[in-house]
N, C-alpha and C positions, 0 to 999 in steps of 0.2 A: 468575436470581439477582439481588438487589438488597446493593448497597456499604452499608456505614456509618461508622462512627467505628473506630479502634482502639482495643486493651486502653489502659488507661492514660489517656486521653483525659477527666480530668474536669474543664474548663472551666465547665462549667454545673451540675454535681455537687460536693458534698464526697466525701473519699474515705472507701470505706465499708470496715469489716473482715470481708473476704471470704473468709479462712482458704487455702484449697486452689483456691477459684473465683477467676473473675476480673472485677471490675466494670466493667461499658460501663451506659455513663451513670448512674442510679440504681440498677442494679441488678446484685446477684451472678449469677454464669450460668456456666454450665457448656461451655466451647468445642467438649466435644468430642459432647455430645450434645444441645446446645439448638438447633433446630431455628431460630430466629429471631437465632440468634448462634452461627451453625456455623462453626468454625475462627478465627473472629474478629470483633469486636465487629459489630453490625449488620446481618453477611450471611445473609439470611436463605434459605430453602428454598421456592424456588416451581416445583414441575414441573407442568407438563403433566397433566390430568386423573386428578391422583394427590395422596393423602395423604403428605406428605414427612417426612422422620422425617431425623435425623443421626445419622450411626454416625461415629465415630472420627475427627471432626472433619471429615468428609466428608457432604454430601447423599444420600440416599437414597431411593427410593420406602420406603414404608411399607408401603403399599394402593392399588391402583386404585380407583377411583373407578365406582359404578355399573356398566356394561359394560364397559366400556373394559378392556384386556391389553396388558398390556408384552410384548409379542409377542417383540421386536427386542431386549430387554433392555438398551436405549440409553436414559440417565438423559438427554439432552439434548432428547432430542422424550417425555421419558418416556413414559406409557399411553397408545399410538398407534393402538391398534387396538381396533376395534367389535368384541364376542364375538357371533358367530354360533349358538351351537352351542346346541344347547337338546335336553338328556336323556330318553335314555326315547323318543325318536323314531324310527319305523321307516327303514333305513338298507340301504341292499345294501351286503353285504359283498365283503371282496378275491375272493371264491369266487361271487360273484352269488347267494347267500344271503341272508334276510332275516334283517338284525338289529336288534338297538337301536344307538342314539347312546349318546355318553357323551363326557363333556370332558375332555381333558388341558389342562392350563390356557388352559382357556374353546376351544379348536380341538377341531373335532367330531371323534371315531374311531367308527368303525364293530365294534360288537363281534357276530360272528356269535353265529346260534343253535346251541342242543345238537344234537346228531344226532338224527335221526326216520328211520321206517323210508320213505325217499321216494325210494332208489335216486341219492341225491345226496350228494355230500361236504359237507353244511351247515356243519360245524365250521372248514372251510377247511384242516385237516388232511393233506390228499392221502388221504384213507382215507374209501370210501362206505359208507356203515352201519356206523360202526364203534360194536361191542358190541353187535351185531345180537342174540347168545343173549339179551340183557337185555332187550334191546327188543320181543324176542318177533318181529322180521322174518319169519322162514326157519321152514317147518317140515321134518324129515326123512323120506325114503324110503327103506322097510326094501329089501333084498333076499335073494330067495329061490329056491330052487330044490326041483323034487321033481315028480314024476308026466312026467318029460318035459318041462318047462319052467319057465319062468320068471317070478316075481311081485313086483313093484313096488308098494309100498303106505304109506303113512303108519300104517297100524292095525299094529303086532305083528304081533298072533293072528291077523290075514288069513294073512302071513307063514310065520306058524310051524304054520297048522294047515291041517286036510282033506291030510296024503300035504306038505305042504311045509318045507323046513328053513332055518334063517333062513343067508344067506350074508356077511350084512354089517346092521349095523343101523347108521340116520342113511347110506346107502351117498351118498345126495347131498340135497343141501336144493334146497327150490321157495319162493319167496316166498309166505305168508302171506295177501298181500289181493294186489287188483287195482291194477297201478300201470302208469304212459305203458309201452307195448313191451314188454310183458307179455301170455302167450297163458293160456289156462287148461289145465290139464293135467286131464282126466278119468280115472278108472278103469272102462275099458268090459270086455268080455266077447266072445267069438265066438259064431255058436251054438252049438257046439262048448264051450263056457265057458273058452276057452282066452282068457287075460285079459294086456290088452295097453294102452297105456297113449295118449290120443287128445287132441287141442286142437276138435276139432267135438264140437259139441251133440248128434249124430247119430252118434258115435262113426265115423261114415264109412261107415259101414255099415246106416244106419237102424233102431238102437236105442237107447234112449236110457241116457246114463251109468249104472251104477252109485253113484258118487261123485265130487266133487272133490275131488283130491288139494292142490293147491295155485296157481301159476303161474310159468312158466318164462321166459324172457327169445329176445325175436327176434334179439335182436345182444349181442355177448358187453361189456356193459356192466357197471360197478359189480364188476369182478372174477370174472363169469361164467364159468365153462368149458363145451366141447360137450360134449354127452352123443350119443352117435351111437347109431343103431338100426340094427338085423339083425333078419334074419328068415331064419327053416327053412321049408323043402316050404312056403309060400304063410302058412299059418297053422297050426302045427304048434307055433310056438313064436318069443314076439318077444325080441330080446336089448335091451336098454339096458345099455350100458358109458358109464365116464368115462373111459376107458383104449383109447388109439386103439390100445399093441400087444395088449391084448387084442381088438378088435375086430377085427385083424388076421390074428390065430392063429385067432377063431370063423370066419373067410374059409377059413381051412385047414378046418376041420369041417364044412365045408358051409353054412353062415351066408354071407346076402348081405346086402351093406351097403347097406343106404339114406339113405345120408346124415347130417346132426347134425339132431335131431327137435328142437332147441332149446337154449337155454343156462341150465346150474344150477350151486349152488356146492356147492364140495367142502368138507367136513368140516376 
């Protein structure tokens, strides 16, 4: 800030009819808003890498100048700080998500991406795939029963026909594509054609798929639950439950459990 004369002071001036203003040296001026005679005659507005402006007889930035940000919001060092931040720039998010940049005044934030079907929270939300039905993630696996056993299938009419009735439809969802920890789940056959549901190319038995139903997860990630398997007389008939007291009760019927065949989501 630079000193001058005060109001009143016209030694070297006639006095001029300044109405409501007040005259420093030749001329009429405003105290409370001229910038080169804020709050009194001569004192003029000089900050720091900023356009200075007076408000109410008081100095103020205006505008930064070029980069520079009044970070600190301190009129004394005014626009103290270089702007870093440059928009539109790929950024990892709170959630290690890729996003864009974007400036709150002139300081970079990191704004995540929308959700994709990639088995990851992208939104930073605590929720993975979330509105996965939109996104088309997941597809469902009808269940059925009839001829003495049991049928697993994404088609219906596999389901509901030849002798089977449907038990549950969507009874669990398999992921859609191939993603990290993810097995592939086929629709194989016995010789027997008693149809049981396999992650080998070979159905384990050296025949090759029927179909692929979808893919199921190694470790119960992204909100996965087990889906356990049973099995009657050898192959007689495979059980897949989501439901460990069901699996439990099939243990009563003669059904032996083999374990979680992998992890799927529930409806």
């Amino acid at each position: 800030m630079t000193g001058g004369s005060e109001a009143g002071d016209t030694s070297a001036d006639e006095l001029l009819s300044c109405g409501e203003l007040i005259q420093c040296g030749a001329t009429c001026v405003d105290l409370m808003s001229d910038p080169n005679n804020c709050g009194r005659c001569g004192r003029t507005c000089v900050i720091p890498n900023a356009e200075a402006n007076c408000l109410a007889g008081q100095c103020a930035i205006d505008q930064c100048l070029g980069e520079y940000q009044n970070i600190d919001e301190q009129l004394s060092n005014g626009c103290e700080t270089i702007s870093q931040c440059e928009p539109d720039q790929p950024c990892m998010s709170s959630c290690g998500s890729e996003g864009r940049a974007y400036c709150v005044d002139e300081v970079s934030e990191c704004e995540p991406p929308p959700e994709s079907c990639n088995l990851q929270d992208d939104d930073c939300d605590g929720v993975c795939d979330e509105g996965w039905t939109d996104l088309g993630c997941r597809v469902g696996v009808h269940r059925g029963y009839g001829r003495g056993e049991h049928i697993y299938s994404t088609e219906l009419a596999l389901v509901t026909g030849d002798g089977h009735n449907l038990e549950r439809e969507n009874y669990f969802y398999l992921y859609a594509e191939t993603q990290p920890n993810t097995r592939p789940v086929f629709y194989c056959q016995m010789g027997n054609n008693r149809p049981f549901l396999s992650t080998q190319t070979n159905c384990g038995i050296g025949r090759a798929p029927i179909r692929t139903l979808g893919f199921w997860l190694a470790d119960p990630t992204c909100g996965a639950s087990p889906l356990y398997f049973l099995t009657k007389d050898t192959d007689s008939d495979f059980f897949y439950t989501t439901s460990a007291m069901e699996r439990d009760y099939a243990v009563t019927l003669g059904y032996v459990a083999q374990g979680v065949a992998g992890y799927i989501w529930l409806p």
